[in-house]
N, C-alpha and C positions, 0 to 999 in steps of 0.2 A: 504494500500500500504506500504511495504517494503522495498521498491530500490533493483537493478537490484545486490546489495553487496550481500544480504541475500540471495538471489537466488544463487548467485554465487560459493558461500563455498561448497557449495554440487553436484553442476552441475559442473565439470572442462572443459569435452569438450565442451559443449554451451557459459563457460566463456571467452578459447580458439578462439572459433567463435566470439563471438559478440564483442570481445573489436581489437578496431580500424575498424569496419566495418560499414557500411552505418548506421545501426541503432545509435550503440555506438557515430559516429558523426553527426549523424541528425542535432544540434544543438549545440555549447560548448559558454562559456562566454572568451570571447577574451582574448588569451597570447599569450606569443614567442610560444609557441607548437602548439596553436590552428591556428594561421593564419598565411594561406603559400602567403597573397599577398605581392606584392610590395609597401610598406609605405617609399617610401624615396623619396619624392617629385615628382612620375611618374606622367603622365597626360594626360585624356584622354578625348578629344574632341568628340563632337557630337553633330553639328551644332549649336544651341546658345548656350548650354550646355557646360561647363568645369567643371570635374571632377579631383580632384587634390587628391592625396594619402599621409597624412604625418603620422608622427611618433615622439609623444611628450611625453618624458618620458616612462611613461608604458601605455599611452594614443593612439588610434590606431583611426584616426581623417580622413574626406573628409572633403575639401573644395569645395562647390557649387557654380558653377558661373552661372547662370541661366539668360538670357533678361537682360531686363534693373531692374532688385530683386538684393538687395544688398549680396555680397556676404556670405553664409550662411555657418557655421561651423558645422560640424556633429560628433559628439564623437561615434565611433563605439563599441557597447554593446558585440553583440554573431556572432559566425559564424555559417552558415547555410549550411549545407554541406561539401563535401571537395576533390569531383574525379564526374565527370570532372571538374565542376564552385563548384567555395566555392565564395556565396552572403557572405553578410552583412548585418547586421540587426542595424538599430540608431532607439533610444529611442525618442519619442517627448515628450514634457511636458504635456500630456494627457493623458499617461498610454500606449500609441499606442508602436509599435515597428514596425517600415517601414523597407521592405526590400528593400535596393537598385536597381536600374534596370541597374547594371554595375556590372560585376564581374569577379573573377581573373580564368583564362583558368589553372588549375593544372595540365594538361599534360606537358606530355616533352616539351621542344621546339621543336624538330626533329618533333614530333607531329602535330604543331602549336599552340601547351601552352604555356605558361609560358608568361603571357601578360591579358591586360585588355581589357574586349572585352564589348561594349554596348549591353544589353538585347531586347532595342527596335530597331531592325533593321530600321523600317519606318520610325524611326526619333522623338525626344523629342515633347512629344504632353502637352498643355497647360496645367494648374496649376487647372483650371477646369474639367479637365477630370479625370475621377475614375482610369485610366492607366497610371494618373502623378504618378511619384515616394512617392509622398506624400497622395494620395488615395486610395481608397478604394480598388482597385486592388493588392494592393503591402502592405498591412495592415498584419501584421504577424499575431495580435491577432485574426481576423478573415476568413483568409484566409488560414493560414497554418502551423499556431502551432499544430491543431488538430492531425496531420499525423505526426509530428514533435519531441512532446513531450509525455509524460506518465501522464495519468489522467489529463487532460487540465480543467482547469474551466476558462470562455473566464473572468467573471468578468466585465462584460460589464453592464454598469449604464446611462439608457436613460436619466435620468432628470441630470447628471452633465455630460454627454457626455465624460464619461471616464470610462479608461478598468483598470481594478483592477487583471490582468491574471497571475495566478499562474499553479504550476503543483508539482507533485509526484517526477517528474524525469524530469528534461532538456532535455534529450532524450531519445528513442525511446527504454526504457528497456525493459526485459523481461515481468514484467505485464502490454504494452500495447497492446498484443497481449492475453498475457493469465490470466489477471486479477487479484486483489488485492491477493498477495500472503499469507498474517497472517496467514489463516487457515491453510492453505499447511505447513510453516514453523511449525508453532504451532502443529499440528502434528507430524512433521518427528522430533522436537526435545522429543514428549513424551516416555521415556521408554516404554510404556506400548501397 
Protein backbone atom coordinates (compact mmCIF):
# COMPACT_ATOMS: atom_id res chain seq x y z
CA UNK A 1 0.00 0.00 0.00
CA UNK A 2 0.95 3.52 -1.09
CA UNK A 3 -1.62 6.16 0.09
CA UNK A 4 -4.28 7.54 -1.83
CA UNK A 5 -0.91 10.69 -2.53
CA UNK A 6 0.99 8.31 -4.83
CA UNK A 7 -2.08 7.49 -6.70
CA UNK A 8 -2.92 10.86 -6.89
CA UNK A 9 0.11 12.65 -8.85
CA UNK A 10 -0.92 10.84 -11.94
CA UNK A 11 -4.71 10.50 -11.77
CA UNK A 12 -5.86 14.52 -11.59
CA UNK A 13 -9.42 13.97 -12.37
CA UNK A 14 -10.12 10.96 -9.63
CA UNK A 15 -8.00 13.27 -7.22
CA UNK A 16 -10.46 16.15 -8.29
CA UNK A 17 -13.35 13.52 -7.21
CA UNK A 18 -12.33 11.98 -4.24
CA UNK A 19 -10.96 14.80 -2.10
CA UNK A 20 -13.72 16.04 0.09
CA UNK A 21 -16.10 13.35 -0.90
CA UNK A 22 -17.75 10.44 1.02
CA UNK A 23 -14.69 8.26 0.75
CA UNK A 24 -11.95 11.13 1.30
CA UNK A 25 -14.19 11.63 4.62
CA UNK A 26 -15.17 8.35 5.70
CA UNK A 27 -13.01 8.81 8.63
CA UNK A 28 -10.58 12.13 9.77
CA UNK A 29 -8.70 12.48 13.30
CA UNK A 30 -10.48 15.51 14.82
CA UNK A 31 -9.72 19.49 14.14
CA UNK A 32 -11.21 22.88 13.52
CA UNK A 33 -11.67 21.49 9.63
CA UNK A 34 -12.67 18.07 10.56
CA UNK A 35 -15.74 18.79 12.86
CA UNK A 36 -18.70 20.64 11.84
CA UNK A 37 -20.43 19.88 15.43
CA UNK A 38 -21.50 22.09 18.20
CA UNK A 39 -18.67 21.99 21.08
CA UNK A 40 -19.73 24.94 23.03
CA UNK A 41 -21.53 23.56 25.92
CA UNK A 42 -24.80 22.31 23.70
CA UNK A 43 -26.89 19.44 25.40
CA UNK A 44 -28.78 16.91 24.43
CA UNK A 45 -31.06 14.87 26.43
CA UNK A 46 -32.46 11.47 26.01
CA UNK A 47 -34.24 10.22 28.87
CA UNK A 48 -31.72 9.27 31.70
CA UNK A 49 -29.09 10.12 29.38
CA UNK A 50 -27.39 13.68 29.03
CA UNK A 51 -25.03 14.21 26.41
CA UNK A 52 -23.05 17.56 26.95
CA UNK A 53 -20.65 18.81 23.96
CA UNK A 54 -17.43 20.85 25.05
CA UNK A 55 -14.43 22.20 23.68
CA UNK A 56 -11.02 22.30 25.61
CA UNK A 57 -8.36 23.61 24.09
CA UNK A 58 -7.75 21.66 20.86
CA UNK A 59 -9.57 18.98 22.87
CA UNK A 60 -13.16 18.04 21.34
CA UNK A 61 -14.72 16.34 24.68
CA UNK A 62 -18.71 14.76 25.61
CA UNK A 63 -19.66 14.66 28.95
CA UNK A 64 -21.82 11.50 29.87
CA UNK A 65 -24.51 11.66 32.33
CA UNK A 66 -25.95 8.33 32.38
CA UNK A 67 -28.53 6.73 35.63
CA UNK A 68 -27.22 6.82 38.74
CA UNK A 69 -22.97 6.15 36.79
CA UNK A 70 -20.82 8.96 37.68
CA UNK A 71 -20.50 11.28 35.20
CA UNK A 72 -18.06 10.08 32.50
CA UNK A 73 -15.60 12.34 30.25
CA UNK A 74 -15.05 11.23 26.67
CA UNK A 75 -12.13 12.81 24.73
CA UNK A 76 -13.29 12.75 21.04
CA UNK A 77 -10.54 10.97 18.75
CA UNK A 78 -11.83 10.92 14.77
CA UNK A 79 -14.94 11.87 12.87
CA UNK A 80 -16.99 9.46 11.14
CA UNK A 81 -18.57 10.92 8.29
CA UNK A 82 -19.71 14.33 7.45
CA UNK A 83 -23.29 14.90 5.16
CA UNK A 84 -25.89 14.10 6.46
CA UNK A 85 -24.71 12.99 10.45
CA UNK A 86 -20.95 13.28 11.16
CA UNK A 87 -20.78 10.49 14.43
CA UNK A 88 -17.90 10.55 16.69
CA UNK A 89 -15.79 8.08 17.53
CA UNK A 90 -13.86 8.10 21.63
CA UNK A 91 -11.02 5.89 22.39
CA UNK A 92 -11.45 3.59 25.46
CA UNK A 93 -8.56 2.32 27.36
CA UNK A 94 -8.74 -1.12 25.44
CA UNK A 95 -7.66 -0.25 22.03
CA UNK A 96 -11.76 -0.04 21.28
CA UNK A 97 -12.92 3.15 19.48
CA UNK A 98 -16.88 3.56 20.20
CA UNK A 99 -18.87 5.29 18.14
CA UNK A 100 -21.33 7.42 19.77
CA UNK A 101 -25.19 6.81 19.31
CA UNK A 102 -25.66 10.92 19.18
CA UNK A 103 -24.67 12.96 16.26
CA UNK A 104 -24.54 16.32 14.60
CA UNK A 105 -27.46 16.61 11.71
CA UNK A 106 -24.86 18.68 8.99
CA UNK A 107 -27.72 19.85 6.89
CA UNK A 108 -28.85 23.32 6.79
CA UNK A 109 -31.06 24.25 9.37
CA UNK A 110 -33.83 25.26 6.67
CA UNK A 111 -33.37 21.44 6.23
CA UNK A 112 -33.61 20.52 9.89
CA UNK A 113 -29.77 20.38 10.48
CA UNK A 114 -27.61 21.93 12.17
CA UNK A 115 -28.58 20.24 15.74
CA UNK A 116 -27.86 17.01 17.78
CA UNK A 117 -30.02 14.50 17.08
CA UNK A 118 -30.07 10.97 19.27
CA UNK A 119 -29.38 7.62 17.16
CA UNK A 120 -31.52 5.60 19.23
CA UNK A 121 -34.97 6.71 18.72
CA UNK A 122 -36.57 3.86 21.32
CA UNK A 123 -34.71 5.38 23.92
CA UNK A 124 -31.19 4.67 25.92
CA UNK A 125 -31.05 0.84 26.52
CA UNK A 126 -28.94 -0.47 29.54
CA UNK A 127 -25.11 -0.76 29.98
CA UNK A 128 -25.67 -4.58 29.33
CA UNK A 129 -26.88 -4.47 26.01
CA UNK A 130 -24.59 -4.89 22.81
CA UNK A 131 -26.65 -1.59 21.50
CA UNK A 132 -25.20 0.43 24.68
CA UNK A 133 -23.03 3.03 23.27
CA UNK A 134 -20.28 1.39 24.82
CA UNK A 135 -20.99 -2.40 23.15
CA UNK A 136 -20.56 -4.31 20.95
CA UNK A 137 -22.91 -2.69 18.43
CA UNK A 138 -21.22 0.68 18.23
CA UNK A 139 -17.40 -0.88 18.41
CA UNK A 140 -15.79 0.84 15.40
CA UNK A 141 -12.86 -1.79 15.57
CA UNK A 142 -15.26 -4.37 14.67
CA UNK A 143 -18.09 -3.07 13.38
CA UNK A 144 -17.20 -0.42 10.92
CA UNK A 145 -13.77 0.49 10.24
CA UNK A 146 -13.64 -2.25 7.69
CA UNK A 147 -15.90 -0.08 5.12
CA UNK A 148 -14.34 2.99 6.63
CA UNK A 149 -10.71 2.67 6.25
CA UNK A 150 -7.83 1.36 3.76
CA UNK A 151 -6.32 -2.10 4.46
CA UNK A 152 -7.90 -2.46 8.19
CA UNK A 153 -6.10 -5.00 10.33
CA UNK A 154 -8.87 -5.29 13.22
CA UNK A 155 -5.61 -6.30 15.67
CA UNK A 156 -7.93 -8.00 17.97
CA UNK A 157 -6.08 -10.01 20.98
CA UNK A 158 -8.47 -12.64 22.73
CA UNK A 159 -6.24 -13.42 25.62
CA UNK A 160 -5.80 -9.55 26.72
CA UNK A 161 -9.17 -8.45 25.37
CA UNK A 162 -7.62 -5.79 23.37
CA UNK A 163 -7.62 -4.23 19.70
CA UNK A 164 -4.30 -3.20 18.44
CA UNK A 165 -6.40 -1.62 14.93
CA UNK A 166 -4.24 -0.01 12.49
CA UNK A 167 -4.61 0.74 8.72
CA UNK A 168 -3.00 1.81 5.32
CA UNK A 169 -5.10 5.00 5.12
CA UNK A 170 -7.60 6.43 7.72
CA UNK A 171 -9.91 6.58 4.91
CA UNK A 172 -11.50 5.19 2.35
CA UNK A 173 -8.46 5.68 -0.42
CA UNK A 174 -8.09 4.74 -3.68
CA UNK A 175 -6.49 1.09 -2.85
CA UNK A 176 -9.40 0.02 -0.86
CA UNK A 177 -11.25 -0.53 -3.77
CA UNK A 178 -8.52 -1.32 -6.03
CA UNK A 179 -5.73 -2.77 -4.14
CA UNK A 180 -2.11 -2.31 -2.99
CA UNK A 181 -0.84 0.03 -5.42
CA UNK A 182 3.43 -0.51 -5.49
CA UNK A 183 3.32 -2.55 -8.42
CA UNK A 184 1.04 -0.13 -10.56
CA UNK A 185 3.36 2.83 -9.27
CA UNK A 186 6.54 0.95 -9.72
CA UNK A 187 5.75 0.41 -13.14
CA UNK A 188 4.27 3.65 -14.42
CA UNK A 189 7.52 5.20 -12.82
CA UNK A 190 10.00 2.78 -15.14
CA UNK A 191 11.37 4.39 -18.23
CA UNK A 192 11.25 1.29 -20.00
Amino acid sequence: FVGSSACLRCHPAESAGWRGSHHDRAMEIVSDDSVLGRFDGSVLKHGPQSWRFLRFEDEFVVELEESERPTERLRVSHTFGFSPLQQYLVERPDGRRQALPVAWDSRPQQDGGQRWIDLQPQGPVSPDDPLHWDGLAYNWNSQCAVCHSTQLVKGYDPETNRFETRSAQIDVGCEACHGPGSWHVELAADPG
